[in-house]
Every structure is written in C-alpha cells, then in structure tokens.
N, CA and C of each residue as an Amber inpcrd file, in Angstrom:
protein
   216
 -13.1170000  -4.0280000 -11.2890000 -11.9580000  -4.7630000 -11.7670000
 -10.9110000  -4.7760000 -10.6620000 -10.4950000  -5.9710000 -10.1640000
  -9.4370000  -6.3930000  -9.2830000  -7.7050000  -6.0730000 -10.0220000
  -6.7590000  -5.3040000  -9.2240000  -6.0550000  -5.1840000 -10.0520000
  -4.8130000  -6.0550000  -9.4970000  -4.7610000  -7.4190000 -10.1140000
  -3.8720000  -8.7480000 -10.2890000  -1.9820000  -8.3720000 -10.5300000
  -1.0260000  -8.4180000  -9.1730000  -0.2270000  -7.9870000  -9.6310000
   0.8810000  -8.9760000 -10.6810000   1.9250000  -8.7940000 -11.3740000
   2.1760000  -9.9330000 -12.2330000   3.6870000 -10.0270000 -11.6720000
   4.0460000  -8.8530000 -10.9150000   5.3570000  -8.7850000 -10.5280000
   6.0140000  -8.7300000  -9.1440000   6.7210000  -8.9390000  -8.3220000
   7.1530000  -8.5860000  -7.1520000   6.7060000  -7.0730000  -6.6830000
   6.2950000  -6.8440000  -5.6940000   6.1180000  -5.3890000  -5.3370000
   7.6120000  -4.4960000  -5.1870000   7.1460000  -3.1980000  -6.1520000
   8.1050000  -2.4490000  -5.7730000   8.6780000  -1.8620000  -4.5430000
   7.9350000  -2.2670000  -3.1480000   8.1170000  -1.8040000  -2.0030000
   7.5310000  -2.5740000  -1.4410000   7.9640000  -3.0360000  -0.0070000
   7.3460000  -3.7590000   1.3800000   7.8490000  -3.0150000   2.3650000
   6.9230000  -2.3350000   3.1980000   7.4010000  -0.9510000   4.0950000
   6.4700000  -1.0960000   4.9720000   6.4210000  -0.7830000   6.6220000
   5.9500000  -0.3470000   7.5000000   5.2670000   0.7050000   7.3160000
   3.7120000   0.7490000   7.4360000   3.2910000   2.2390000   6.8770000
   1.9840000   2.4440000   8.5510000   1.7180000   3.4120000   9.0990000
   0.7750000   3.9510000   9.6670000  -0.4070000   4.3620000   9.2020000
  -1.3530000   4.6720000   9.8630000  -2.3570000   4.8740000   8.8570000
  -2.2960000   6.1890000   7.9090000  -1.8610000   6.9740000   8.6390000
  -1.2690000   8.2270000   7.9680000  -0.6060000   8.1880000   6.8960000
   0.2460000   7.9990000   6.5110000   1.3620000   7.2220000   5.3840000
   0.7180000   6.4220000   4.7300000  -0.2440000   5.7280000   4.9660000
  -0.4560000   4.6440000   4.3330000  -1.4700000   5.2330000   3.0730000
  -2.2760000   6.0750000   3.7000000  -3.3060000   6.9820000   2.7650000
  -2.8200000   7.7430000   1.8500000  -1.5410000   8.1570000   1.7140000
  -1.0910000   8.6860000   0.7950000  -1.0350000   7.6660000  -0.2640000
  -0.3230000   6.7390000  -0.2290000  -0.3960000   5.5060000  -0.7850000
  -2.1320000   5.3280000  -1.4110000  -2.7590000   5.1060000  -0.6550000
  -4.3030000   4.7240000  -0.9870000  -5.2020000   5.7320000  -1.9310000
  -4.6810000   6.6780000  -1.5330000  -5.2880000   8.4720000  -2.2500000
  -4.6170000   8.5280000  -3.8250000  -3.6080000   8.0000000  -3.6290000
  -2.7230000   8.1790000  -5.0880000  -3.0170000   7.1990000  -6.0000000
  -3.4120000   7.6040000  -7.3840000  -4.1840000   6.3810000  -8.3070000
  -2.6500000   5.7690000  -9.0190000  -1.7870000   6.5320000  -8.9630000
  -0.5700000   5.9790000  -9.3220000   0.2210000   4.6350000  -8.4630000
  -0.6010000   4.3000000  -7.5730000   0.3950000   3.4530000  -6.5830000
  -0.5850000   2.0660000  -6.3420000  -0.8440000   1.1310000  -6.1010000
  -1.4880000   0.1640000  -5.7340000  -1.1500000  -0.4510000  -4.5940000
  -1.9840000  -0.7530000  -3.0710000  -0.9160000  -0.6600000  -1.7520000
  -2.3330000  -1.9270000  -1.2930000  -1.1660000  -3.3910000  -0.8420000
  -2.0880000  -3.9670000   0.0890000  -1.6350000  -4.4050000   1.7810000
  -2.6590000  -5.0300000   2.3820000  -1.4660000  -5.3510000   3.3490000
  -0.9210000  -7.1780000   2.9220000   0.1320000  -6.8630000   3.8750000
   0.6850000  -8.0450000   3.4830000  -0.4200000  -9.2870000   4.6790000
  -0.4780000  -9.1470000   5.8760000  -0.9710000  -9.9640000   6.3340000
  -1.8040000  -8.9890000   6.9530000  -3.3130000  -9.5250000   6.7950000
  -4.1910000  -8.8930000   7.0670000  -4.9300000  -9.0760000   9.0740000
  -3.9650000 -10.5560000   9.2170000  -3.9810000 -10.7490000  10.3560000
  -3.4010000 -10.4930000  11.4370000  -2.4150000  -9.5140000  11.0360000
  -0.7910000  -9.0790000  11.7450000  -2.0120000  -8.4150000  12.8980000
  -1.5320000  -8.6580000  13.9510000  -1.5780000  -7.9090000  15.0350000
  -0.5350000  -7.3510000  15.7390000   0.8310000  -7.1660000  15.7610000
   1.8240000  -6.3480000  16.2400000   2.2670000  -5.6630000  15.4630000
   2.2950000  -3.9690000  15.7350000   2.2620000  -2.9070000  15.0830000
   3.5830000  -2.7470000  14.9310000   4.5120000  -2.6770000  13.9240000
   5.7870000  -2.2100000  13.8510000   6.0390000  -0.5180000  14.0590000
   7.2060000  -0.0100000  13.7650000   7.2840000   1.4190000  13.5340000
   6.7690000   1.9980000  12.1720000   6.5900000   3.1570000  11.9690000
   6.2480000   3.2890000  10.2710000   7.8880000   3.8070000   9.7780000
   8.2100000   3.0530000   8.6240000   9.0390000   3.6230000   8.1230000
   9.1540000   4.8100000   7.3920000   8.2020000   5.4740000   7.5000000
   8.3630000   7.0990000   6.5310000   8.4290000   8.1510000   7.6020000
   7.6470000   8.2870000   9.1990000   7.2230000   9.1790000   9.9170000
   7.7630000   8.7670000  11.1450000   8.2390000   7.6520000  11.3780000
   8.8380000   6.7300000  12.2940000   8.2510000   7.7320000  14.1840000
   6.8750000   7.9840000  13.6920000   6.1640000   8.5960000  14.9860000
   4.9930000   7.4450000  15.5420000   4.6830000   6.7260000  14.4550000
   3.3480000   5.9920000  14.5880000   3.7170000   4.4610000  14.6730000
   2.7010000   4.1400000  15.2130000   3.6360000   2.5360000  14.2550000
   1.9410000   2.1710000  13.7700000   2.3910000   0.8760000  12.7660000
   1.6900000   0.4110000  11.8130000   1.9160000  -0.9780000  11.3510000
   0.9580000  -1.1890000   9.8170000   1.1250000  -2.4450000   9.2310000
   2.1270000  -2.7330000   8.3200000   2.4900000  -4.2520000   7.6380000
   3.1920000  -4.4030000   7.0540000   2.4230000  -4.6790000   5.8040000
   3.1750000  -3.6120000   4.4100000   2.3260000  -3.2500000   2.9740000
   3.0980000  -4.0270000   2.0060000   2.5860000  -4.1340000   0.8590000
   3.1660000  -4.4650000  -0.3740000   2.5950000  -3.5330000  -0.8410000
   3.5690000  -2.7710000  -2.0630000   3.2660000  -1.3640000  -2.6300000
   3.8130000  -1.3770000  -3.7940000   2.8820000  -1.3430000  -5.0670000
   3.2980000  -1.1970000  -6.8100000   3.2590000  -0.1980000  -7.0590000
   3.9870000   0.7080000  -7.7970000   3.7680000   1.4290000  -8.5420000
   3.4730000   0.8880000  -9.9140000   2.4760000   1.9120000 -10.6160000
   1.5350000   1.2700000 -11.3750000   2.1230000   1.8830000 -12.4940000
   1.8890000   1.3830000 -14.0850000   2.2690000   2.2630000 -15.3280000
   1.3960000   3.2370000 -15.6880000   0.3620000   2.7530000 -15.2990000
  -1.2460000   3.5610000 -16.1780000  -1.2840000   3.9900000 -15.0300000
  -2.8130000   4.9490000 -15.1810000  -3.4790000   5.3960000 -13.8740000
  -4.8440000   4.8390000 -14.6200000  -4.7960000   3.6540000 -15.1180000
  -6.2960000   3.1330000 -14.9280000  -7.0330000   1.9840000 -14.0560000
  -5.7410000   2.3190000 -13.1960000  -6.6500000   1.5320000 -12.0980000
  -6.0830000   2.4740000 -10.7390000  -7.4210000   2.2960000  -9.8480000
  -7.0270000   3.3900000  -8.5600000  -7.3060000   2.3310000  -6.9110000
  -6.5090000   2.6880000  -6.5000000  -6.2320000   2.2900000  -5.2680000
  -7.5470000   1.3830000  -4.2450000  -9.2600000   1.9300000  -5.3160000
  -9.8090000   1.1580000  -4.3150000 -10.4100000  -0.3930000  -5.0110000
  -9.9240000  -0.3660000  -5.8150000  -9.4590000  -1.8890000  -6.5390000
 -10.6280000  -1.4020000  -7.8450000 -10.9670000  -0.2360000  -8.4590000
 -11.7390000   0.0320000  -9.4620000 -11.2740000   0.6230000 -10.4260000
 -11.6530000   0.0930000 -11.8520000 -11.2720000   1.2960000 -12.8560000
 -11.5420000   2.4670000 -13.1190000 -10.7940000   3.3770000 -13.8150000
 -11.7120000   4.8690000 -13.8280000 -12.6040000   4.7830000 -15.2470000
C-alpha cells in the first residue's frame, strides 16, 4: 500500500543521509524527496556537517503505515 498524502507536508528540510534515516527508520513519519533529480547538494539542516537532499516530511496519525511505503 502506497501511502497518498492528502495534505501539505508538515516539513520541507535539507536532510543528509544521516538525518534522513532517522526520518526513514521511524514508522511515525513519512519522508520523500522532493526532486528526485536534484543534483546539487544543499547543507543539512539538522547536523549542518553534511550536505544533502531536498525532503517533504509528514508526520503521520497512525503508525499503520511505515516509511518503506508498506503496511504493518
């Protein structure tokens, strides 16, 4: 199951790959990139050591759906 968002993302943030997995690991959060074609790495905004992509990031109500686009 694809999980279809219905609302604006609660976050659009610079994330590294590091940062970004927290995001991905957590069934509470739903994280894509925004352009999958971006090739210039910004800074990350959480660790501001790495740089990275640009995300759209939901926080989710349920935890029945998890980060790798499947239900539990």
């Amino acid at each position: 199951m694809q999980f279809t968002p219905k609302k604006k993302p609660d976050m659009e943030i610079t994330l590294c790959s590091g940062c970004a997995s927290f995001y991905y690991d957590n069934k509470n959060y739903w994280i894509e990139r925004i352009n999958k074609q971006q090739k210039a790495l910004d800074e990350c905004m959480i660790c501001r050591n790495r740089h990275g992509y640009d995300f759209k990031i939901w926080k989710l109500k349920s935890s029945s759906y998890n980060c790798k686009g499947g239900s539990q």
